[in-house]
PATI-927995 format. One line per field, with one value per residue (C-alpha): x, y, z. Coordinates in steps of 0.1 Angstrom, whole numbers. Example, Ala and Ser with C-alpha at 12.3 -4.5 7.8 and 13.67 -1.06 7.14 Angstrom:
PATI-927995
X	(123,137) .
Y	(-45,-11) .
Z	(78,71) .
END
This chain:
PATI-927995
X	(-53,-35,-61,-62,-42,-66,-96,-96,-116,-104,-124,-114,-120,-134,-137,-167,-180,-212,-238,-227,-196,-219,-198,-203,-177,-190,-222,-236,-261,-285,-308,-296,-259,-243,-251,-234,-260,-273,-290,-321,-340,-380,-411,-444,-467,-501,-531,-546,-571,-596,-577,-586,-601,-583,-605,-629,-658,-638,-630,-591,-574,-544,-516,-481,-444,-417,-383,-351,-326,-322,-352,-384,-410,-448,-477,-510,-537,-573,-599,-621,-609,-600,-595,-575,-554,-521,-505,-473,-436,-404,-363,-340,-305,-284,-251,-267,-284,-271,-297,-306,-336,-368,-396,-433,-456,-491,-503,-534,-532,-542,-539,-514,-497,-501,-513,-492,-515,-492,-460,-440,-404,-382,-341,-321,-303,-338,-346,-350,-328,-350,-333,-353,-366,-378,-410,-422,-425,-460,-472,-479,-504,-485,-501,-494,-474,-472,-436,-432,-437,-473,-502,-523,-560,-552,-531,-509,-502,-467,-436,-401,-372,-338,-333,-314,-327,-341,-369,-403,-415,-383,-391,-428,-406,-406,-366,-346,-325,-354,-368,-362,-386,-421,-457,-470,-465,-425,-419,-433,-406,-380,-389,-378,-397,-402,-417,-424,-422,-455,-460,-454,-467,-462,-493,-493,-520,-523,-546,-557,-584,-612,-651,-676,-662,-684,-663,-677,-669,-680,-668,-632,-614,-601,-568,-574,-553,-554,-544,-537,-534,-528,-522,-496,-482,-495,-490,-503,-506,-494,-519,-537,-528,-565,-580,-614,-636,-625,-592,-567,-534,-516,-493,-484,-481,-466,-473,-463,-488,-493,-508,-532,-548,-566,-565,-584,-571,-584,-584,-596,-601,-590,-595,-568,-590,-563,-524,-535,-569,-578,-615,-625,-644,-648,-640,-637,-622,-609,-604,-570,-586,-602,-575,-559,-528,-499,-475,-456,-452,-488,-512,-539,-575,-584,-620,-638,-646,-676,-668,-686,-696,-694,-710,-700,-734,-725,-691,-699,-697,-724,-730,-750,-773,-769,-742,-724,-686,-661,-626,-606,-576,-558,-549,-530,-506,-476,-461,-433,-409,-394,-407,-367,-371,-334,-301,-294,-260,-267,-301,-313,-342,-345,-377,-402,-433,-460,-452,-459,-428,-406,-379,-368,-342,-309,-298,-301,-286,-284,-275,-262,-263,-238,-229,-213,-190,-176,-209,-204,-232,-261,-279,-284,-303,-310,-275,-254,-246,-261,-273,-305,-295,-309,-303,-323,-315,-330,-331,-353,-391,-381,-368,-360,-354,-334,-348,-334,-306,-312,-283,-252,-224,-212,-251,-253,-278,-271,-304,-303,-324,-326,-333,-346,-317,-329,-301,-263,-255,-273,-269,-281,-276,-273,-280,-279,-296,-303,-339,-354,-388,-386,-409,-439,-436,-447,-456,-415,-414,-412,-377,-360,-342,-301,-281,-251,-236,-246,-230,-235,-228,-227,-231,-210,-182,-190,-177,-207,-213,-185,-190,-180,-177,-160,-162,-173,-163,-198,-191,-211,-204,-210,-211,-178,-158,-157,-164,-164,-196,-184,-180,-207,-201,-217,-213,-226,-232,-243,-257,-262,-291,-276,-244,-253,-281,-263,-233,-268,-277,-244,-259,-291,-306,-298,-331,-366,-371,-396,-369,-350,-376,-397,-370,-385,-361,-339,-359,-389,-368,-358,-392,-408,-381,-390,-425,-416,-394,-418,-449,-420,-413,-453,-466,-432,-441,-478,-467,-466,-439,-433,-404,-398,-395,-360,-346,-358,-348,-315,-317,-328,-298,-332,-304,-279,-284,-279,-249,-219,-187,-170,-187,-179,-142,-145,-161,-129,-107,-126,-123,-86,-81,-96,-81,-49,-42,-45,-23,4,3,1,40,54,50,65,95,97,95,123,147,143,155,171,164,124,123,142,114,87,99,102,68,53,72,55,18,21,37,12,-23,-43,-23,-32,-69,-56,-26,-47,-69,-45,-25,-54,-60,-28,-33,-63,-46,-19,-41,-58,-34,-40,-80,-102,-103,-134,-165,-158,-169,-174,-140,-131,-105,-123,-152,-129,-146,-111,-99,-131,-135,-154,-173,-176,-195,-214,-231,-235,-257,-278,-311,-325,-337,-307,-309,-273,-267,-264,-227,-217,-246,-226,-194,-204,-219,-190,-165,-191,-186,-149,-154,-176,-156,-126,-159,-164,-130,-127,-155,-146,-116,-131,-155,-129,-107,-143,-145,-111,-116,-149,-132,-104,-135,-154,-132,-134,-98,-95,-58,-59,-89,-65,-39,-58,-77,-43,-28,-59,-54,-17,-27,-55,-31,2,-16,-33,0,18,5,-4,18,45,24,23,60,69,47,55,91,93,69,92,121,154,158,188,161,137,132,113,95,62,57,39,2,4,9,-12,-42,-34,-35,-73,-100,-125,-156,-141,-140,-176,-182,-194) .
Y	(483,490,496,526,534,556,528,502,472,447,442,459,443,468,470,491,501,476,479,502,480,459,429,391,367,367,381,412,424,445,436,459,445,441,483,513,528,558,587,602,629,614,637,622,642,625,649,687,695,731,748,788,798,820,834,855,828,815,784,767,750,735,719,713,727,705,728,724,746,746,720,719,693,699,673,673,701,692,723,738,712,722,686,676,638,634,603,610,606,629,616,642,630,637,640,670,691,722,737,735,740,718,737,726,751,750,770,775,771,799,816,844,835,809,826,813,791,785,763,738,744,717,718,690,686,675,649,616,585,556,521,491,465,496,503,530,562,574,608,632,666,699,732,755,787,821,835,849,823,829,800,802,783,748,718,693,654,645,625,634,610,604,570,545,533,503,522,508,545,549,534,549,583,615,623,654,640,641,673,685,659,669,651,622,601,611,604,569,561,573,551,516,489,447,427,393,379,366,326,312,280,257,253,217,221,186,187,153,154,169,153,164,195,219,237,265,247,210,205,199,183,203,216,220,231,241,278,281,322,329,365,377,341,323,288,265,226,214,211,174,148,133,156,147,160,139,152,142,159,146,175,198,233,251,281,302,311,336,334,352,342,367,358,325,300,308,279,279,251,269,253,269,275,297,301,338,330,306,303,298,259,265,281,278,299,281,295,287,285,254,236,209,212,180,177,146,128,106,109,134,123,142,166,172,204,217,248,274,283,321,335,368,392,429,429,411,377,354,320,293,272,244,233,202,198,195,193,165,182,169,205,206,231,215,218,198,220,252,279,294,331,334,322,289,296,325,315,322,300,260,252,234,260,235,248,210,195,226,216,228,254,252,287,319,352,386,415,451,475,500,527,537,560,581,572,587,617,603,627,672,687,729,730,706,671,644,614,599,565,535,502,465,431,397,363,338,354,384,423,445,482,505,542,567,592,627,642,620,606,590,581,557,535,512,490,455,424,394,357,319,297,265,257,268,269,298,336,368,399,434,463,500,526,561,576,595,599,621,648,633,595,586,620,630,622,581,585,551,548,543,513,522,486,455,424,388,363,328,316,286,303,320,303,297,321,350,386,392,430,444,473,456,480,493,482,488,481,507,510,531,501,493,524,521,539,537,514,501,486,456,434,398,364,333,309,279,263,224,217,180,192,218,189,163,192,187,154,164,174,205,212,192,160,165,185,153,128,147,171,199,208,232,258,254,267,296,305,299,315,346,346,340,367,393,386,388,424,437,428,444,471,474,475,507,523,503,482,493,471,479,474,437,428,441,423,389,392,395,397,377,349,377,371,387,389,397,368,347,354,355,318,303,317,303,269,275,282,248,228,244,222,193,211,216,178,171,194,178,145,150,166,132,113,134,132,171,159,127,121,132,104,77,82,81,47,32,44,31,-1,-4,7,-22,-52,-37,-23,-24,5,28,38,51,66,86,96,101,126,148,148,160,185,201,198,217,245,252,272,294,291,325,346,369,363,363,402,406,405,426,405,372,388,403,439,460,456,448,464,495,480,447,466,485,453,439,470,469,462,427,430,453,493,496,511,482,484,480,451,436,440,427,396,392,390,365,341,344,329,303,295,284,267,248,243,227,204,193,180,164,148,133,118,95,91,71,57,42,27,6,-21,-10,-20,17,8,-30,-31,-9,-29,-63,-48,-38,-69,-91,-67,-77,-112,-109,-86,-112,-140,-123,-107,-141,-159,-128,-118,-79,-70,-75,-59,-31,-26,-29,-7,22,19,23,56,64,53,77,106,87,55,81,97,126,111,101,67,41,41,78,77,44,66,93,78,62,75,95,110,148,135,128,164,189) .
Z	(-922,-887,-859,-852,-818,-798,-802,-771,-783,-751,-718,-691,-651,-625,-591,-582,-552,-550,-526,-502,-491,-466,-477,-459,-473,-509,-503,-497,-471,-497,-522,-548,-540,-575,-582,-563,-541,-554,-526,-533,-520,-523,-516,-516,-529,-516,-512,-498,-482,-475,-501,-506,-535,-558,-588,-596,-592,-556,-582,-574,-600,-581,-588,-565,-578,-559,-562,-552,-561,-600,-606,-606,-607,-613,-603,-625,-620,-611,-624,-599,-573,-533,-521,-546,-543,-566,-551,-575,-562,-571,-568,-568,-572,-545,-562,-580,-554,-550,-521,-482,-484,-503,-514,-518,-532,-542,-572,-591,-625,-648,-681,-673,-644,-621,-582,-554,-526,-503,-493,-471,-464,-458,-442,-461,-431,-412,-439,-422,-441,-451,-466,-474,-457,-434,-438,-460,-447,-433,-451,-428,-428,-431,-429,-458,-454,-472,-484,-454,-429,-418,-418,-441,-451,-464,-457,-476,-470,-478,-472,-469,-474,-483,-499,-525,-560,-543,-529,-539,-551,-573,-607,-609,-594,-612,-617,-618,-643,-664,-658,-693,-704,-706,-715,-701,-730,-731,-694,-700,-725,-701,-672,-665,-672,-671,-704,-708,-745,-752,-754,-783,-800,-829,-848,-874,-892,-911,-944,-953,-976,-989,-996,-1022,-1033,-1059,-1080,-1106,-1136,-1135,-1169,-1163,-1140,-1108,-1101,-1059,-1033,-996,-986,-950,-934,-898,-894,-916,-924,-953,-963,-990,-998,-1033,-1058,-1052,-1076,-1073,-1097,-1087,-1067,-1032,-1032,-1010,-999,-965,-962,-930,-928,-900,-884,-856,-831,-802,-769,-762,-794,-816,-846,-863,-886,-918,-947,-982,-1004,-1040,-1075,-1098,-1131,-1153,-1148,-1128,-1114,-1087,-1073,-1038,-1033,-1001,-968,-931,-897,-867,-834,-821,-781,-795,-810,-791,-776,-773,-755,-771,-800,-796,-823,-825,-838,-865,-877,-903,-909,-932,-956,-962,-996,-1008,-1033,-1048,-1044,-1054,-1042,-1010,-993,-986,-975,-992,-970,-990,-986,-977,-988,-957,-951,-933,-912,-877,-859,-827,-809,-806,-770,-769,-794,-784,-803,-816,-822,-818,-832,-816,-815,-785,-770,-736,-737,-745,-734,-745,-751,-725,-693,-679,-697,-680,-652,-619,-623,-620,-605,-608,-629,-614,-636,-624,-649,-634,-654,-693,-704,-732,-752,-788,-795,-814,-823,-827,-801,-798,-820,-795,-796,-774,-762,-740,-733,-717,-713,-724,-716,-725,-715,-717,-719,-696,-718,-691,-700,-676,-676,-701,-684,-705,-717,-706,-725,-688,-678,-645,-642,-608,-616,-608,-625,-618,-640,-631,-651,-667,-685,-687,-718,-728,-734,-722,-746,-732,-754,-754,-774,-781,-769,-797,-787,-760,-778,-776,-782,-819,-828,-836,-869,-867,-858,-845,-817,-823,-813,-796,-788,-777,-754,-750,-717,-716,-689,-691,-694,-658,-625,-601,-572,-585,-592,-624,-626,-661,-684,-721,-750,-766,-806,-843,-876,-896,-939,-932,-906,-869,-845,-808,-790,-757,-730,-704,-670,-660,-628,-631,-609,-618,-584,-590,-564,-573,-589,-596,-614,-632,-640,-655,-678,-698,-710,-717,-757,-758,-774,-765,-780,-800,-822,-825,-827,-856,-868,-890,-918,-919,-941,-923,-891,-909,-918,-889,-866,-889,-886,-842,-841,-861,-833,-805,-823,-828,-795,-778,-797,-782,-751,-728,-730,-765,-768,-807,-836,-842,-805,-806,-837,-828,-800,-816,-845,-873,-898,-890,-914,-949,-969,-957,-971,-938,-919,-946,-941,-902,-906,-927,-902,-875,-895,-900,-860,-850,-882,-867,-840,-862,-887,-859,-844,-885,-888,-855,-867,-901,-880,-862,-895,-907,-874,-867,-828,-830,-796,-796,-826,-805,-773,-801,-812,-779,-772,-804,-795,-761,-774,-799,-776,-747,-774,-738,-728,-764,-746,-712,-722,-748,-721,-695,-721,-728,-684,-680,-710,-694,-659,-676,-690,-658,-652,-680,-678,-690,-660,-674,-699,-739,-752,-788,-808,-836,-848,-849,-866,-895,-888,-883,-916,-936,-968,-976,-1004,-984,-954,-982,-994,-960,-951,-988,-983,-996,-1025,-1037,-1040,-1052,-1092,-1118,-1121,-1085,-1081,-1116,-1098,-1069,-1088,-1105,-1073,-1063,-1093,-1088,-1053,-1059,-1087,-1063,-1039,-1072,-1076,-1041,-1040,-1077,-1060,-1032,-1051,-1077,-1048,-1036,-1069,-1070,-1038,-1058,-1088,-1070,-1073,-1100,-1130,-1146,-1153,-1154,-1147,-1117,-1106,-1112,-1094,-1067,-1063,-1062,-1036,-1014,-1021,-1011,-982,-967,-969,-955,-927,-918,-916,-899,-862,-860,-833,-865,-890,-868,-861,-895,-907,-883,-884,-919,-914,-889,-907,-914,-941,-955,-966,-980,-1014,-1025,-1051,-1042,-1026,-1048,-1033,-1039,-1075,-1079,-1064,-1088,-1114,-1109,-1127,-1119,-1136,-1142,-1182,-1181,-1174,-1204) .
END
């Protein structure tokens, strides 16, 4: 399948108008420097003073309309209030006003029609500019006017400015471009906003034994095990071998646990009295604050802990005073691992969770999220197509979310962010996606907000101190193939504070050693990075405005590690492209063996003849061959950051049926014959898997029986060869064993035949255990 011509999947490199211009050398004078400046228009809208009455009763209900030109924006109303105090901010966009003039009305707020108070004119022209580090502008008092120019009874605070989108009052601003957005609860999922991932720990919980246990029936002998819950994770011990009443265990369970804790530790000694019933021995909760926390790999003293016995009374729990069995754990929060709630192929964090353990940083990453365009419409609004989009980026504990442009498929953005940098070889992702609760928050329906694309930078691959400023094509996979949502521009810059410290951290773990010196396997990773990235994801999503379920686990790749018929693929091709070198150095050599260039072989020779009378020289001119080989590609070095490839990634000419089971849900929802086809296209490829490592496994096989007399005469044969061998190479010196041996590898098509050579066909014809099969 041909890509189709109009799609541009390649990175493009821009060169925006950042900061203003004010350029230094490489650096540029403003804060916001890696983002085009964006003008404002700011009013202030602070407080008024001896308003006039305007009802019946002499009551004022007051409330302030800001207008200019085609928009309007409206402040809260306080009932029955003439001093009232707003303190709220408006940000009209320059590039969009269309008036001279800036209005500031007063109104009452009533059931018909709201009554006019009075007003404050403004002339654009007479605006004052404002760029920070100046200092804010002071609000001043203004008295109000009627439509026709006269004082009138009242008086408003307010300031007037015109500014960038790095003033202070511009992220907490009302905005124009969101003046079809309405509700408080809707605005504050438009607005930008910083989170930090909470802290997350490792909790071991070691069960050890058990003492004087009661069970209900004391006429057998107990089948007891530990069940551990924490939250929604829930862990249990193997059922003790000691079936006695002093049972005894020594097995860990692992959990994941969440600062600030709020949730105990909940154990239960259970004695498994039917297949499909188990009764509760005993029970206990443990706060997590009082757990212990380490740091390395000492040794922790362990508890005991007494259980509480519970008795059922009328359908409800309660605890026997007499009671003395007690449960012998070591619990600890383990500090010194890195809690992994992403893939560590693309992480942005390595650190170990104890903030003690932590080192200096290396440097720092600033991120300008400039602007995207031709964004693909996501969604049906009044009977037209549209899209509210908005930006989020993570690395390392800190999620930053742009604010959400209304209505744009070109929306700019111009915010900058900026990251600490504690190691180099890690990743930020940049993701963007479609607002859909902009009626009200939660109260739309549940709808979920729409991924439109995502990116990833590593920052290895960035040079230190450069401005990296490219457009990254916006790409999804969807059940129907590849489809590019747009593009979004980006400008990026790594500093590094020390370079020598930078060039240590290449020789350092790449995780903490606590992961190396007590490895935990691989499916307890798994579970546990599950469990991690589902609290990441519900205490996002408490936050306010939420950071939703499904942004982070797009985010975090949640399902990255489900089968995949196109990854699959993607994964022996990326296998094939590094086994390809080898393959190529494996083709030029056989063209030497064969005399492809007579005189390519003769310089071979005479360098084979050289290595072998001089072997000191083999190391260095190795070395020195791959130095002049990366000398040599310099020249050709990646002049921009990798960007998601459809190619590698086998997604422009995936198979419909193939995406279709990529994006089934686990377990499957698909009808019984496409789940048996599907099964069946599975056997057939792990048939040829089979096939493969049947092979593999018969050639050690082979290599196992030279000595093992499976075949006695091949055994013989072999064991007088080494005999012969031992003694010929003893008398011989290896310089001439060498030469020998290479010139006849080396040696002429006209002294070669095309049957195979006689170790070849001696090693095929050893046994192997294949007939031993059924």
């Amino acid at each position: 399948m041909q890509r189709p011509p109009q799609e541009d999947f390649l990175l493009k490199e821009t060169k925006p108008h950042l900061g203003g211009g004010k350029v230094m050398g490489d650096k540029f004078t403003s804060t916001y420097d890696l983002v085009e400046q964006m003008q404002y228009l700011y009013v202030r809208v602070v407080k008024a003073k001896d308003l006039p009455g305007k009802d019946v009763t002499g009551s004022l209900d007051p409330y302030v309309e800001v207008r200019l030109g085609n928009y309007k924006g409206t402040t809260r109303h306080f009932e029955k209030k003439s001093n009232p105090e707003w303190s709220q901010v408006f940000a009209f966009s320059k590039d969009r006003i269309q008036a001279s003039v800036l209005e500031v009305n007063v109104k009452d707020k009533d059931f018909i029609k709201d009554d006019f108070v009075g007003c404050v004119m403004f002339d654009l022209n007479d605006i004052p500019k404002r760029v920070p580090p100046d200092s804010p502008l002071a609000p001043q008092w203004y008295r109000l006017e009627d439509r026709h120019g006269n004082k009138v009874k009242g008086e408003l605070m307010l300031a007037v400015w015109m500014g960038t989108q790095a003033d202070e009052a511009f992220p907490e601003s009302w905005h124009s471009d969101s003046a079809a957005v309405t509700g408080a609860d809707a605005l504050a999922t438009i607005r930008s906003k910083v989170y930090l991932s909470p802290k997350l720990w490792y909790l071991r919980v070691n069960v050890i034994e058990a003492q004087d246990l009661i069970p209900g029936d004391r006429s057998r002998f107990p089948e007891v095990y530990v069940k551990a819950i924490l939250g929604n994770q829930a862990l249990r011990t193997r059922v003790s071998m000691s079936k006695t009443i002093n049972p005894m265990w020594n097995e860990d369970l692992m959990f994941v646990a969440a600062e600030p804790f709020e949730e105990p530790l909940i154990l239960s000694v259970e004695d498994r009295v039917a297949p499909n019933k188990d009764e509760v021995v005993g029970r206990c909760a443990i706060p997590l604050q009082y757990i212990e926390r380490r740091l390395d790999h000492r040794p922790i003293n362990s508890k005991w802990y007494n259980l509480e016995k519970h008795i059922i009374v009328e359908g409800e729990k309660k605890k026997e005073i007499k009671f003395s069995s007690r449960i012998h754990m070591r619990l600890y929060l383990e500090g010194g691992y890195h809690v992994l709630d992403e893939s560590t192929h693309y992480s942005s964090d390595l650190r170990p969770t104890a903030k003690q353990l932590w080192k200096s940083s290396i440097g720092v990453l600033e991120l300008g999220i400039l602007n995207a365009h031709g964004i693909s419409p996501m969604k049906t609004k009044d009977g037209r197509a549209t899209t509210d989009a908005y930006c989020v980026a993570k690395y390392g504990q800190k999620w930053v979310r742009t604010r959400t442009i209304i209505d744009s498929f070109a929306p700019k953005w111009n915010e900058q962010y900026t990251w600490e940098v504690f190691d180099p070889c890690t990743v930020i992702t940049i993701g963007v996606f479609d607002n859909c609760h902009l009626q009200g928050g939660d109260k739309s329906g549940g709808a979920k907000d729409s991924r439109i694309g995502k990116v990833r930078i590593r920052l290895s691959t960035l040079e230190t101190g450069r401005v990296y400023t490219h457009s990254y094509p916006l790409l999804v996979l969807h059940p129907t193939g590849v489809k590019k949502m747009g593009e979004i521009h980006l400008a990026v810059r790594f500093t590094c504070s020390s370079l020598l410290n930078m060039m240590h951290m290449y020789s350092q773990p790449l995780l903490p050693k606590m992961h190396y010196i007590y490895p935990l396997t691989v499916s307890q990773l798994d579970n546990l990075r599950h469990q991690a990235t589902q609290i990441v994801s519900m205490r996002l999503s408490r936050a306010e405005p939420p950071l939703r379920k499904e942004i982070v686990e797009y985010m975090l790749d949640v399902g990255s590690h489900m089968w995949s018929m196109r990854r699959s693929k993607a994964n022996v091709f990326r296998i094939m492209g590094v086994l390809g070198g080898l393959i190529a150095i494996g083709k030029w050599f056989d063209q030497i063996c064969n005399w492809k260039n007579p005189i390519t072989t003769v310089l071979i020779h005479i360098l084979f003849l050289i290595l072998v009378l001089y072997p000191e020289l083999i190391l260095p001119t190795i070395f020195l061959y791959l130095f002049l080989i990366g000398v040599w590609y310099y020249r050709w070095r990646p002049r921009h950051p990798p960007h998601m490839d459809t190619r590698l990634s086998c997604a422009d000419n995936a198979h419909p049926d193939e995406l279709d089971e990529e994006f089934d849900t686990f377990p499957t929802s698909r009808p019984p014959d496409i789940v048996r086809m599907r099964y069946d296209r599975l056997r057939s490829i792990a048939g040829r898997i089979q096939t493969v490592v049947g092979d593999l496994a018969t050639q050690g096989e082979r290599l196992q029986s030279l000595l093992s007399w499976r075949d006695p005469r091949a055994t013989a044969l072999f064991v007088i060869f080494c005999l012969i061998a031992s003694i010929a190479l003893y008398v011989m010196p290896f310089q001439v064993v060498a030469l020998v041996t290479g010139f006849y590898v080396l040696r002429h098509p006209r002294f070669r035949h095309k049957l195979p050579s006689t170790p070849v066909n001696f090693f095929r014809r050893l046994p192997a255990r294949t007939d031993c099969m059924l």
